[in-house]
CHARMM-style PDB file with segment names, atoms N, HN, CA, C and O in Angstrom:
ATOM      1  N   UNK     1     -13.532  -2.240 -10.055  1.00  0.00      PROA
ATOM      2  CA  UNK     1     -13.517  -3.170  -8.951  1.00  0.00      PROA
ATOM      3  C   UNK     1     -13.003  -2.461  -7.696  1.00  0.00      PROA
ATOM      4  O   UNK     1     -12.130  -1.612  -7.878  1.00  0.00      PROA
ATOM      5  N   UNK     2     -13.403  -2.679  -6.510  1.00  0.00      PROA
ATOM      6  HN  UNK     2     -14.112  -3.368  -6.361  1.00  0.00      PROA
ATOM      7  CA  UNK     2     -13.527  -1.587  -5.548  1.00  0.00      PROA
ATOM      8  C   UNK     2     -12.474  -2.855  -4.763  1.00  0.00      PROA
ATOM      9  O   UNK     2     -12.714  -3.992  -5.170  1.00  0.00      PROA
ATOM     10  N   UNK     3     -11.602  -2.765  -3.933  1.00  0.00      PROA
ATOM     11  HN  UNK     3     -11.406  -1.842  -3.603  1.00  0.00      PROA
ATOM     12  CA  UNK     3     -10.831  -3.281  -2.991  1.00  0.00      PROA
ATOM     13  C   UNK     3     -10.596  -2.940  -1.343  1.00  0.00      PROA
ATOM     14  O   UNK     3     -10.056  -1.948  -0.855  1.00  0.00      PROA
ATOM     15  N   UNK     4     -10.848  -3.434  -1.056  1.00  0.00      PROA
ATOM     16  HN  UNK     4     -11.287  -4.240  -1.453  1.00  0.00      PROA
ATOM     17  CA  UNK     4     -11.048  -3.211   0.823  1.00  0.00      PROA
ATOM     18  C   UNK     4      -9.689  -3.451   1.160  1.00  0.00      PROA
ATOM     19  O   UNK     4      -9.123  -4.540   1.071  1.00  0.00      PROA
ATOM     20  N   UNK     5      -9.096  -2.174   1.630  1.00  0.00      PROA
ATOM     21  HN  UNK     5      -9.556  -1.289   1.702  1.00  0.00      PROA
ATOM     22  CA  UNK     5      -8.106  -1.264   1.994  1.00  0.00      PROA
ATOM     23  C   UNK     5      -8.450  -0.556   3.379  1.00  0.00      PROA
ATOM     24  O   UNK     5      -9.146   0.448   3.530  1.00  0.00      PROA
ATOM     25  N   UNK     6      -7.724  -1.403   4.477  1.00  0.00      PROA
ATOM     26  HN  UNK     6      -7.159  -2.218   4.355  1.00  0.00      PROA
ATOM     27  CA  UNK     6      -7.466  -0.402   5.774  1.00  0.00      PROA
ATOM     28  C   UNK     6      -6.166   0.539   6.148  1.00  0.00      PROA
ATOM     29  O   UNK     6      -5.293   0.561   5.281  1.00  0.00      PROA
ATOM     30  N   UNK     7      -6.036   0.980   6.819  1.00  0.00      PROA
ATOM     31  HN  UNK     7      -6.745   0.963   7.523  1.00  0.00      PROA
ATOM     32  CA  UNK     7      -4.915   1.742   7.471  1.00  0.00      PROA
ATOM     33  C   UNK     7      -4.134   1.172   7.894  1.00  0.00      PROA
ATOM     34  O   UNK     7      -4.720   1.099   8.974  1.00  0.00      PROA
ATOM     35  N   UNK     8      -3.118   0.555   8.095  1.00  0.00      PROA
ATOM     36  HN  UNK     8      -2.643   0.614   7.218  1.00  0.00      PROA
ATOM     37  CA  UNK     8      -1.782  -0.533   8.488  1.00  0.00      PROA
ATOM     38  C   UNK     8      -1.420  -1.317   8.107  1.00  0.00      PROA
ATOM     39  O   UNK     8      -0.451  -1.973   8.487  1.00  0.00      PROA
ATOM     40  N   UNK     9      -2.456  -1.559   6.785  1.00  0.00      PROA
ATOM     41  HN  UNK     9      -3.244  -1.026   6.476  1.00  0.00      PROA
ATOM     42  CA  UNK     9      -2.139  -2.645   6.241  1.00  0.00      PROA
ATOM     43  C   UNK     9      -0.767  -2.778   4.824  1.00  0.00      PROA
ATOM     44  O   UNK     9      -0.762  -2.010   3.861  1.00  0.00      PROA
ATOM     45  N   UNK    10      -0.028  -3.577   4.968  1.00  0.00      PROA
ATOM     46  HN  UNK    10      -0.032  -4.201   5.750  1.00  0.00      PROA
ATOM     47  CA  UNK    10       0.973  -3.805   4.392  1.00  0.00      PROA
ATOM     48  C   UNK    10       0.647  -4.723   2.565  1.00  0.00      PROA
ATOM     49  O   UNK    10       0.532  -5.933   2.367  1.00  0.00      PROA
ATOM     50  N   UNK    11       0.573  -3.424   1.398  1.00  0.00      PROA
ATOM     51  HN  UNK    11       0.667  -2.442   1.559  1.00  0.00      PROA
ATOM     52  CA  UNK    11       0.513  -4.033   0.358  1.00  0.00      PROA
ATOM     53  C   UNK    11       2.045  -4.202  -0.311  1.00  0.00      PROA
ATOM     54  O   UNK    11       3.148  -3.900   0.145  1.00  0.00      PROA
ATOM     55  N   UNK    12       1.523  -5.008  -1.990  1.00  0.00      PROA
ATOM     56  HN  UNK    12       0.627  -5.254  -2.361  1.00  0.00      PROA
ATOM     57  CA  UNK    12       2.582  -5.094  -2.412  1.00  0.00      PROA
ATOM     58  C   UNK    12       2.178  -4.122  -4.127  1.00  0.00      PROA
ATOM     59  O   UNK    12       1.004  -4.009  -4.479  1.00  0.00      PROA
ATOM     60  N   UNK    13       3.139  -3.631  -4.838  1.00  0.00      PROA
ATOM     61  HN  UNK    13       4.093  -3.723  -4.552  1.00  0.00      PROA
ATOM     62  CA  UNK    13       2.550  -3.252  -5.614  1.00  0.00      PROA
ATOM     63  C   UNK    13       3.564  -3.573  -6.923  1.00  0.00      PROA
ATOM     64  O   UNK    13       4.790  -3.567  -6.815  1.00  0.00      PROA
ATOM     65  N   UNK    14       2.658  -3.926  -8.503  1.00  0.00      PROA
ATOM     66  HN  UNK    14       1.662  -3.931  -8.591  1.00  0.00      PROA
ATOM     67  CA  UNK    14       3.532  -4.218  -9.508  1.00  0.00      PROA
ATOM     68  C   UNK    14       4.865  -3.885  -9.749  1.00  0.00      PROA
ATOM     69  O   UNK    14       5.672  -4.735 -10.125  1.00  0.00      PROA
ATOM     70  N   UNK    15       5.250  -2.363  -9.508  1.00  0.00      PROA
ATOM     71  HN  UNK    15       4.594  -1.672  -9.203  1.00  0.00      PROA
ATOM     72  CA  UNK    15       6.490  -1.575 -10.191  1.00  0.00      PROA
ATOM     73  C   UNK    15       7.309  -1.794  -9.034  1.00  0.00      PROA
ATOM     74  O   UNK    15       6.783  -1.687  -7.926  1.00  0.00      PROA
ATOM     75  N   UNK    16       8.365  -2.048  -9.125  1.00  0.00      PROA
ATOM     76  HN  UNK    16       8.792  -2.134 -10.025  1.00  0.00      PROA
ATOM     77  CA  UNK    16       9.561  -1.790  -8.123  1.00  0.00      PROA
ATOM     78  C   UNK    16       9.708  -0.218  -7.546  1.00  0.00      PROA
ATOM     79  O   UNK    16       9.762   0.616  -8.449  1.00  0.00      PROA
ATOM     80  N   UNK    17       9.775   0.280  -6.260  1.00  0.00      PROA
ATOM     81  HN  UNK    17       9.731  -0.397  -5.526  1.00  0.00      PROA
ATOM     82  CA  UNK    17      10.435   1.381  -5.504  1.00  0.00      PROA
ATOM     83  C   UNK    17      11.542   1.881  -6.385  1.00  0.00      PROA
ATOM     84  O   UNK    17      11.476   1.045  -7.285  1.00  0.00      PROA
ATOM     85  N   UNK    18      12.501   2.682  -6.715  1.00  0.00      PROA
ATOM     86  HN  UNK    18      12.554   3.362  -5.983  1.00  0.00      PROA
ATOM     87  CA  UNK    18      13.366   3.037  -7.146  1.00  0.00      PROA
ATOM     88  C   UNK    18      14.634   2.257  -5.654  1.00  0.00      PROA
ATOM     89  O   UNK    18      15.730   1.749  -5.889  1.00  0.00      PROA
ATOM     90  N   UNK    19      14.078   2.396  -4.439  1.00  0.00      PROA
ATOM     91  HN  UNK    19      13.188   2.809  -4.249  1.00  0.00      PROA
ATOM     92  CA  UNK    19      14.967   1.936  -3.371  1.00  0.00      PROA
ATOM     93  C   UNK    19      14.794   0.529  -3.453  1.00  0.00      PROA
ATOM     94  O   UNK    19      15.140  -0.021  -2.407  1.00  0.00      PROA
ATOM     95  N   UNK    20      14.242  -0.504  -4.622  1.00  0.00      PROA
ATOM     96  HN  UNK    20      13.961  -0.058  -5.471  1.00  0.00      PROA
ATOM     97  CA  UNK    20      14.127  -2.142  -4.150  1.00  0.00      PROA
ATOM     98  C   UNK    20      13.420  -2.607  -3.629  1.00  0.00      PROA
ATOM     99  O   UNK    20      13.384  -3.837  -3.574  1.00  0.00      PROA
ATOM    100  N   UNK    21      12.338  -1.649  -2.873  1.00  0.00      PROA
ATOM    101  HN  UNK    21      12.367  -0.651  -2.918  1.00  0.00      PROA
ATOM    102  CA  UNK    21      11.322  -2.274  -1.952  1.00  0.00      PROA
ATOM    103  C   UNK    21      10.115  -2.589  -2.926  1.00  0.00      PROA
ATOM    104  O   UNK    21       9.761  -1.639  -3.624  1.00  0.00      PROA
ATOM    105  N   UNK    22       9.393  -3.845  -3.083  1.00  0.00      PROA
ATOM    106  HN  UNK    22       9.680  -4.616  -2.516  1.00  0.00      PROA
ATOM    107  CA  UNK    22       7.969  -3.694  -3.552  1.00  0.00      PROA
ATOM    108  C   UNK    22       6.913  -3.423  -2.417  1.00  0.00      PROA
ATOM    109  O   UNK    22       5.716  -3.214  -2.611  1.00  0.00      PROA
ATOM    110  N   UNK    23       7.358  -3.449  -1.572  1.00  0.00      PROA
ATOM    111  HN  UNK    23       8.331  -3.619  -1.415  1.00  0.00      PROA
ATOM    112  CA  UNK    23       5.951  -3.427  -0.463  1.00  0.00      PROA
ATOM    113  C   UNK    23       5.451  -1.855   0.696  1.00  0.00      PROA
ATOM    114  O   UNK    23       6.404  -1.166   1.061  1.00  0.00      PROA
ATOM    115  N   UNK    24       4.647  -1.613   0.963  1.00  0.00      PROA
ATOM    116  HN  UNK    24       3.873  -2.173   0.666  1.00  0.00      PROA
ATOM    117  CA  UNK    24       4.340  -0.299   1.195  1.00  0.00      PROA
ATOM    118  C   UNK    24       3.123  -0.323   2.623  1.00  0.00      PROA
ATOM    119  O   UNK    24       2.339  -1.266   2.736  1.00  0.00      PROA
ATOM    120  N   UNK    25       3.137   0.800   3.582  1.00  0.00      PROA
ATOM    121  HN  UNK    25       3.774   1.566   3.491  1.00  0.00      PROA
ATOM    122  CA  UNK    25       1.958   0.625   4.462  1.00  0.00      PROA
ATOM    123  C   UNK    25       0.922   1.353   4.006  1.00  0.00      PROA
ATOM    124  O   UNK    25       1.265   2.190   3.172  1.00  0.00      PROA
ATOM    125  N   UNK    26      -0.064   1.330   4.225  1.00  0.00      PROA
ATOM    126  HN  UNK    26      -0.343   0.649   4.902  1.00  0.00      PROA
ATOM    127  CA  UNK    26      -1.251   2.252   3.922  1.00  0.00      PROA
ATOM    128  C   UNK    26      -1.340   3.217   5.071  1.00  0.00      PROA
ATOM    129  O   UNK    26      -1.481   2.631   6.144  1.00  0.00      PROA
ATOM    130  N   UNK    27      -1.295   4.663   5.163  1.00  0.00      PROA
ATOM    131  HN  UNK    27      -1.180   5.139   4.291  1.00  0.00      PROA
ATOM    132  CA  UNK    27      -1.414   5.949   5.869  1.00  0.00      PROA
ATOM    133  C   UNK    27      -2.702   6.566   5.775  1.00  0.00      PROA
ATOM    134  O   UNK    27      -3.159   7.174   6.743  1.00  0.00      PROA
ATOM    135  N   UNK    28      -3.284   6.471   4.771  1.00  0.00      PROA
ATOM    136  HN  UNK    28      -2.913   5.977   3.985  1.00  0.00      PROA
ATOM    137  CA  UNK    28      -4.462   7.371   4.217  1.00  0.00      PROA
ATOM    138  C   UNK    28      -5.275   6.163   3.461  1.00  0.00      PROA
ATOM    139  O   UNK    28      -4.900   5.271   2.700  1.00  0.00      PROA
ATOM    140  N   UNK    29      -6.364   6.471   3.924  1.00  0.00      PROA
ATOM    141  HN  UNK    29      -6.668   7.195   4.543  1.00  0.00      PROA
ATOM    142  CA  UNK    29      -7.735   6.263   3.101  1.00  0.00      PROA
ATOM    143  C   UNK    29      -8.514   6.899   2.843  1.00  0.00      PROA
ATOM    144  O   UNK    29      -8.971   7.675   3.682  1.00  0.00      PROA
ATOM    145  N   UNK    30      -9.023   6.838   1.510  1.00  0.00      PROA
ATOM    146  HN  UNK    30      -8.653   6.208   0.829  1.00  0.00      PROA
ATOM    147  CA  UNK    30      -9.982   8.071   0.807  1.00  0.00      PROA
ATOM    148  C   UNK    30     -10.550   7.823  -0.578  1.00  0.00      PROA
ATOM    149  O   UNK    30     -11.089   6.830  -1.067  1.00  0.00      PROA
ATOM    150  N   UNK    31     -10.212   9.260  -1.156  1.00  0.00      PROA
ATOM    151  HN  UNK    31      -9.774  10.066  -0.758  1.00  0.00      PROA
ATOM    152  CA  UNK    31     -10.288   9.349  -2.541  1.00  0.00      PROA
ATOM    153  C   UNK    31      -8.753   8.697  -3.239  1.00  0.00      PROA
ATOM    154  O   UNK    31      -8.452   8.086  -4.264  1.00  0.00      PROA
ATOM    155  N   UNK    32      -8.136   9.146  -2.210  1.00  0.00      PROA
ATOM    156  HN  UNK    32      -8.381   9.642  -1.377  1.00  0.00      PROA
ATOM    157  CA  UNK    32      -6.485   9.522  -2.557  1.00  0.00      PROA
ATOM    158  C   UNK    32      -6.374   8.360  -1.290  1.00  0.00      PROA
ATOM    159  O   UNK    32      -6.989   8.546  -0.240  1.00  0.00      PROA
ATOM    160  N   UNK    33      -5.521   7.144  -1.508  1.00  0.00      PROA
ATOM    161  HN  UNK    33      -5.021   6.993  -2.360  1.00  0.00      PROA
ATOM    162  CA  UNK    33      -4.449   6.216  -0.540  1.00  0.00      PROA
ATOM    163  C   UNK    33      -2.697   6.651  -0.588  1.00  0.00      PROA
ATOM    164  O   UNK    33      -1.783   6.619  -1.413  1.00  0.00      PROA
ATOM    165  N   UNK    34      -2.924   7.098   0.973  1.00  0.00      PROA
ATOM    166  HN  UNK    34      -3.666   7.124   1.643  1.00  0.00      PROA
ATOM    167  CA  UNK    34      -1.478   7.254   1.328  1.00  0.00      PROA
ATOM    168  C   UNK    34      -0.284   6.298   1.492  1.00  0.00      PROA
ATOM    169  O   UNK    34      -0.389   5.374   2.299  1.00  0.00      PROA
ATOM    170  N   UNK    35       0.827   6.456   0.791  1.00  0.00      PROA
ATOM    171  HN  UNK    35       0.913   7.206   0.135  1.00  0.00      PROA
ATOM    172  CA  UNK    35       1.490   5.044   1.422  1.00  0.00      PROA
ATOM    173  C   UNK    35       3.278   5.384   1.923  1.00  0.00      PROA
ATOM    174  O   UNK    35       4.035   6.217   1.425  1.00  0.00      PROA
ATOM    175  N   UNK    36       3.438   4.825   2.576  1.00  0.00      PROA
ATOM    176  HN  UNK    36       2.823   4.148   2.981  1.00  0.00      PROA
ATOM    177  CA  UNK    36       4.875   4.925   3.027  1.00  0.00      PROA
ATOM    178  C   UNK    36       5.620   3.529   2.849  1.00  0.00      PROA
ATOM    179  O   UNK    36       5.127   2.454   3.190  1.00  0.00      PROA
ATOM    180  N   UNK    37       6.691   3.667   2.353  1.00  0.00      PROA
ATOM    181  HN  UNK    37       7.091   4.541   2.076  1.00  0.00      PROA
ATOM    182  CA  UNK    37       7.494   2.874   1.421  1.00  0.00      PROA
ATOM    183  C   UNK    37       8.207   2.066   2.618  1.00  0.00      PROA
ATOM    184  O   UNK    37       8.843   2.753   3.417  1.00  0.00      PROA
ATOM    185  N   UNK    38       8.162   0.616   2.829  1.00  0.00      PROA
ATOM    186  HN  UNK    38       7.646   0.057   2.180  1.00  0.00      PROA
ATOM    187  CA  UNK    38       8.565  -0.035   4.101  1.00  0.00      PROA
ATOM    188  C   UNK    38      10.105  -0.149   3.854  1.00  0.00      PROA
ATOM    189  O   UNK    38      10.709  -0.929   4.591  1.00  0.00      PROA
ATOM    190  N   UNK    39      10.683   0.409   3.078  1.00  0.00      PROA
ATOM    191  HN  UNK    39      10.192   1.043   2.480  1.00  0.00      PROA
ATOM    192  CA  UNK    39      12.919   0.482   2.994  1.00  0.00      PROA
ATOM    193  C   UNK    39      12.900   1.580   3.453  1.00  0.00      PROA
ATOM    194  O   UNK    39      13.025   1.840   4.650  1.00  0.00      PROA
ATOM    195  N   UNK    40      12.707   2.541   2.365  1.00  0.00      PROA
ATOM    196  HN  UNK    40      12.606   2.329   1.392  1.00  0.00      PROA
ATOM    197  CA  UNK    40      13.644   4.280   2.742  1.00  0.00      PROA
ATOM    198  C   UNK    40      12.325   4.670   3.638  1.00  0.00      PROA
ATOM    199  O   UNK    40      12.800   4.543   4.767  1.00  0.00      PROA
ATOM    200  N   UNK    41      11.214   4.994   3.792  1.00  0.00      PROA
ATOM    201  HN  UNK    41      10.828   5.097   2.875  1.00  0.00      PROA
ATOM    202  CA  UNK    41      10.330   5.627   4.198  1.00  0.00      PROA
ATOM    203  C   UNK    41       9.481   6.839   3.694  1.00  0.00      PROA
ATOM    204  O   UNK    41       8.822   7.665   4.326  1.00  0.00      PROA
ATOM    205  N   UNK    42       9.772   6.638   1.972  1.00  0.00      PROA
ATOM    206  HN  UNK    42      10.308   5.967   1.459  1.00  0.00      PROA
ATOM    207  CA  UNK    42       9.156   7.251   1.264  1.00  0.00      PROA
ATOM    208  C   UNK    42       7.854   7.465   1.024  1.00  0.00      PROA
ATOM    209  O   UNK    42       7.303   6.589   0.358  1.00  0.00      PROA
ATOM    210  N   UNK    43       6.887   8.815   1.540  1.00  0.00      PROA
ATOM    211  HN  UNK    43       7.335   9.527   2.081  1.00  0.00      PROA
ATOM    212  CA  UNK    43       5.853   9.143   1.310  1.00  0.00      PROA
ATOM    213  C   UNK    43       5.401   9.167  -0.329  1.00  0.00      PROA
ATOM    214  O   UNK    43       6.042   9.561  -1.304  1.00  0.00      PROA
ATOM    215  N   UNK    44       4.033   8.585  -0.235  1.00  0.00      PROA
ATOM    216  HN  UNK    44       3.512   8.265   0.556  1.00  0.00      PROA
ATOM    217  CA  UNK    44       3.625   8.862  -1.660  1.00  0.00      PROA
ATOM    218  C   UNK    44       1.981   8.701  -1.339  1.00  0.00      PROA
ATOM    219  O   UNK    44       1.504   8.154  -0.344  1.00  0.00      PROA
ATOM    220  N   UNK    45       1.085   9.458  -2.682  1.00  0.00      PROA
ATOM    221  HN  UNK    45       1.472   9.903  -3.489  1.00  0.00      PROA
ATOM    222  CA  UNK    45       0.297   9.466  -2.651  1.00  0.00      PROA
ATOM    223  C   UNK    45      -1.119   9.016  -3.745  1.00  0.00      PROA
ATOM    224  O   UNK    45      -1.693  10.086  -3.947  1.00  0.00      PROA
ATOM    225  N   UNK    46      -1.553   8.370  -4.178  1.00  0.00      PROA
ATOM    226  HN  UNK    46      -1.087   7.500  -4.014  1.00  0.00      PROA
ATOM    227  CA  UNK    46      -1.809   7.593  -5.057  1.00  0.00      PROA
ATOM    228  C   UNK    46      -3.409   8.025  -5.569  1.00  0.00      PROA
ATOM    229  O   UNK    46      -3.989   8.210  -4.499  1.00  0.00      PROA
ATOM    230  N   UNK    47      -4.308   8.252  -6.578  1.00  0.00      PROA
ATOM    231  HN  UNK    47      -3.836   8.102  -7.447  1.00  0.00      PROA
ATOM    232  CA  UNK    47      -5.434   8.297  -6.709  1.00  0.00      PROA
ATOM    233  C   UNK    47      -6.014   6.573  -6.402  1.00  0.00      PROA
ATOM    234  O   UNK    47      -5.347   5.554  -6.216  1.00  0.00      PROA
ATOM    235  N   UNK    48      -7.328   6.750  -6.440  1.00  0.00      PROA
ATOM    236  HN  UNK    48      -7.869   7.577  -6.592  1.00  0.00      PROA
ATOM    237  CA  UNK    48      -7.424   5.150  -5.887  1.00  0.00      PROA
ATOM    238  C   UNK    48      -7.601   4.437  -7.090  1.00  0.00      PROA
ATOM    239  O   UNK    48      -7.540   3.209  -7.034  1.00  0.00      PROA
ATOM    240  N   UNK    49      -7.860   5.127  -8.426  1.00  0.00      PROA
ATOM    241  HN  UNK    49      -7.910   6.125  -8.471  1.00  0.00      PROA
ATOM    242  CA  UNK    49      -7.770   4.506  -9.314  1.00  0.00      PROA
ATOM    243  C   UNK    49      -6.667   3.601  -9.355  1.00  0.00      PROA
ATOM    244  O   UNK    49      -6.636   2.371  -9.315  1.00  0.00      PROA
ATOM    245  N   UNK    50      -5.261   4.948  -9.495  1.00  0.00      PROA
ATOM    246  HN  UNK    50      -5.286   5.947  -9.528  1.00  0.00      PROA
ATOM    247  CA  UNK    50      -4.177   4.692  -9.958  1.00  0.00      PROA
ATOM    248  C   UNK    50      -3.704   3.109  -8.990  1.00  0.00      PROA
ATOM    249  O   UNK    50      -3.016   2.151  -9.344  1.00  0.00      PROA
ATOM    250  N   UNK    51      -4.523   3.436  -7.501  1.00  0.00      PROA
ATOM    251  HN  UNK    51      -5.082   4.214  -7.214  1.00  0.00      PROA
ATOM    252  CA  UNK    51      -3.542   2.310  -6.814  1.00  0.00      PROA
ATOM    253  C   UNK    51      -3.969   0.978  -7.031  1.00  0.00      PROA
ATOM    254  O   UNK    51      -3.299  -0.050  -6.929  1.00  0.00      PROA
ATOM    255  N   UNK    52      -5.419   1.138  -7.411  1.00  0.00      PROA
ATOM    256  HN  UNK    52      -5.963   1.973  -7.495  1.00  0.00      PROA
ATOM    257  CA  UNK    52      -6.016  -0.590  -8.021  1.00  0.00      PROA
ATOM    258  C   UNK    52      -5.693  -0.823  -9.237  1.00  0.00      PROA
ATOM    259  O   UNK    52      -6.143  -1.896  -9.639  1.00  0.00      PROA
ATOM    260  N   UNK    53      -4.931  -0.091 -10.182  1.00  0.00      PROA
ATOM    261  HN  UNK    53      -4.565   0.781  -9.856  1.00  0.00      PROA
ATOM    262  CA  UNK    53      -4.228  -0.849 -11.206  1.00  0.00      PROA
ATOM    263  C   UNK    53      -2.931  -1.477 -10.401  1.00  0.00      PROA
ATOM    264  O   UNK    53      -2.689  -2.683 -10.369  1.00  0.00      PROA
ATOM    265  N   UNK    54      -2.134  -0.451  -9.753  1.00  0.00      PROA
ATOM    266  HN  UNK    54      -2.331   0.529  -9.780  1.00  0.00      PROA
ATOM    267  CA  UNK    54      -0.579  -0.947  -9.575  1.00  0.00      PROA
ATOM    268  C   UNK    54      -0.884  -2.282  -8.238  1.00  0.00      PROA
ATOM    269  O   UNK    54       0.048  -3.019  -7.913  1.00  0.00      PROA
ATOM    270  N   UNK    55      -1.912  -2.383  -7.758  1.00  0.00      PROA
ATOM    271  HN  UNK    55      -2.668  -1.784  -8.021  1.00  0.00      PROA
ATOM    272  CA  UNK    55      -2.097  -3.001  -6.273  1.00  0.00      PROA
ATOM    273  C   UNK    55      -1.827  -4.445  -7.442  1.00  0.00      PROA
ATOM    274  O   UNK    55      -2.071  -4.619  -8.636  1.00  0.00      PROA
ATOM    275  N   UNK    56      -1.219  -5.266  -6.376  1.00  0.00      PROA
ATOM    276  HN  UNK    56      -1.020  -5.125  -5.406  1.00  0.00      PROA
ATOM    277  CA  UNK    56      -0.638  -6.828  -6.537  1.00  0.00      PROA
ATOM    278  C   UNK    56      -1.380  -7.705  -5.604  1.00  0.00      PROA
ATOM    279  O   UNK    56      -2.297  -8.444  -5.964  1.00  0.00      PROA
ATOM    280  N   UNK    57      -0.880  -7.577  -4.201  1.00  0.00      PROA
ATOM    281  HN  UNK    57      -0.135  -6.977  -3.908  1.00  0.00      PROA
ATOM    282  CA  UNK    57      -1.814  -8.005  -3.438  1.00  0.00      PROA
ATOM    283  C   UNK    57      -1.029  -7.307  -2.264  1.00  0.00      PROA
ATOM    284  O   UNK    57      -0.115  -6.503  -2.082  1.00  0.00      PROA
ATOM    285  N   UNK    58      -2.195  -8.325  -1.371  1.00  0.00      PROA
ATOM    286  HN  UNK    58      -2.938  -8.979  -1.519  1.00  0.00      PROA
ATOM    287  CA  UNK    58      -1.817  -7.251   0.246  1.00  0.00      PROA
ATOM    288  C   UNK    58      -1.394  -8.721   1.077  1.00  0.00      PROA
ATOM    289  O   UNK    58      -1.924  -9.827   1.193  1.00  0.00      PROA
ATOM    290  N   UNK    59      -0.162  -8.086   1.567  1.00  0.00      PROA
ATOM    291  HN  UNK    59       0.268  -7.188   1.472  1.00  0.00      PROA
ATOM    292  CA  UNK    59       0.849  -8.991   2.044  1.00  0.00      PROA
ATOM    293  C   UNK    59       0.274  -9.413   3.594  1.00  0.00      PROA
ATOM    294  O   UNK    59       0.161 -10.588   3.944  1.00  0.00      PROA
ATOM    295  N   UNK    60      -0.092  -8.169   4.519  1.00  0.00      PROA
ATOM    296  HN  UNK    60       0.000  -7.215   4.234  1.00  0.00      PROA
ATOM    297  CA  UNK    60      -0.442  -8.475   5.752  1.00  0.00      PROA
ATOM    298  C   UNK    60      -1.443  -7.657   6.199  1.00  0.00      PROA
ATOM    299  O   UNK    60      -1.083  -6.489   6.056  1.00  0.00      PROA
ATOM    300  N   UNK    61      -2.688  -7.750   6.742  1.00  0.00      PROA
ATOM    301  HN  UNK    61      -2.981  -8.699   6.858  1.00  0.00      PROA
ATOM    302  CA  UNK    61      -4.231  -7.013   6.963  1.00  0.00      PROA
ATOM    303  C   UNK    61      -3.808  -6.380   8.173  1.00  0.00      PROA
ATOM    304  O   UNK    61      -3.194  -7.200   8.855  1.00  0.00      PROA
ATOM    305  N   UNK    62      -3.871  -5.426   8.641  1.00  0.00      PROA
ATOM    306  HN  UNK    62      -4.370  -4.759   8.087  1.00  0.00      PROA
ATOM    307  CA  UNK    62      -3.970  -4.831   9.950  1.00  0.00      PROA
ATOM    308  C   UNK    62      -4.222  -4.848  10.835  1.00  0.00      PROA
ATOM    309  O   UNK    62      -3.584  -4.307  11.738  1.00  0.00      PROA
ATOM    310  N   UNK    63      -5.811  -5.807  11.040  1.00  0.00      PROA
ATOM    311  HN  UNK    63      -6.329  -6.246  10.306  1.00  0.00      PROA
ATOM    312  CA  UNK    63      -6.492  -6.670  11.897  1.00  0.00      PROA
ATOM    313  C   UNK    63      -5.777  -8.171  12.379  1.00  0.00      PROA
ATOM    314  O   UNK    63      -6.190  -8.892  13.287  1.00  0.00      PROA
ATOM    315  N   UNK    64      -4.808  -8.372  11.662  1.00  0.00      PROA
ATOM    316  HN  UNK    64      -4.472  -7.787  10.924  1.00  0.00      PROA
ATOM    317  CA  UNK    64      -4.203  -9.847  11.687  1.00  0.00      PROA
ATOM    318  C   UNK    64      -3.862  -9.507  13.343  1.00  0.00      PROA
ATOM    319  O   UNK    64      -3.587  -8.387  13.775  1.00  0.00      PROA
ATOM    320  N   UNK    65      -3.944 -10.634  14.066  1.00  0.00      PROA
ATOM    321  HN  UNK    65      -4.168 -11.544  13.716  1.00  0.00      PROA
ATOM    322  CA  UNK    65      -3.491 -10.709  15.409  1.00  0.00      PROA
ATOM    323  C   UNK    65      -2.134 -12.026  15.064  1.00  0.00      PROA
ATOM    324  O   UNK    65      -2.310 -13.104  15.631  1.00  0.00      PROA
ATOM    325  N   UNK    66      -1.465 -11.950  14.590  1.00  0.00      PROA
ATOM    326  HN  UNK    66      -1.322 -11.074  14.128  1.00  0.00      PROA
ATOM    327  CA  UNK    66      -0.716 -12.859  14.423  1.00  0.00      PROA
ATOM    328  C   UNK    66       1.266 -12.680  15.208  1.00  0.00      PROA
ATOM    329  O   UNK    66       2.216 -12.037  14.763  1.00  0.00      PROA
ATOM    330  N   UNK    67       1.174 -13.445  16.286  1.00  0.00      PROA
ATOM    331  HN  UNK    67       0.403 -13.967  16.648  1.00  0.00      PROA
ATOM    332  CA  UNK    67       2.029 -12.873  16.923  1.00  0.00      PROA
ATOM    333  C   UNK    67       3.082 -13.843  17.105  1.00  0.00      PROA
ATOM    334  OT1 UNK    67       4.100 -13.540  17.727  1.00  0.00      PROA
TER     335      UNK     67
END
């Protein structure tokens, strides 16, 4: 199952952060999704397999104009 994933957008993912955070931004799109950890600011890098198992849902779309 293929998931539509932009760049800013704010997911959440099954496993807890080691820092408490579940939620993460998206940096990279590709083969490989980049993400930076929205507590400490921990880089990580995910196959896209790996990230559509752990993906939960996506908290806020990038496009949202919500102000």
């Amino acid at each position: 199952m293929y998931i539509e994933i932009h760049l800013g957008d704010i997911v959440r993912l099954r496993k807890q952060h080691p820092c408490g955070s579940y939620e993460w931004v998206v940096v990279r799109v590709g083969a490989d999704i980049g993400l930076v950890c929205q507590e400490c600011g921990r880089k990580v890098l995910l196959p896209r397999g790996t990230f559509n198992k752990r993906l939960k849902t996506v908290v806020k779309r990038a496009d949202d104009q919500t102000a």
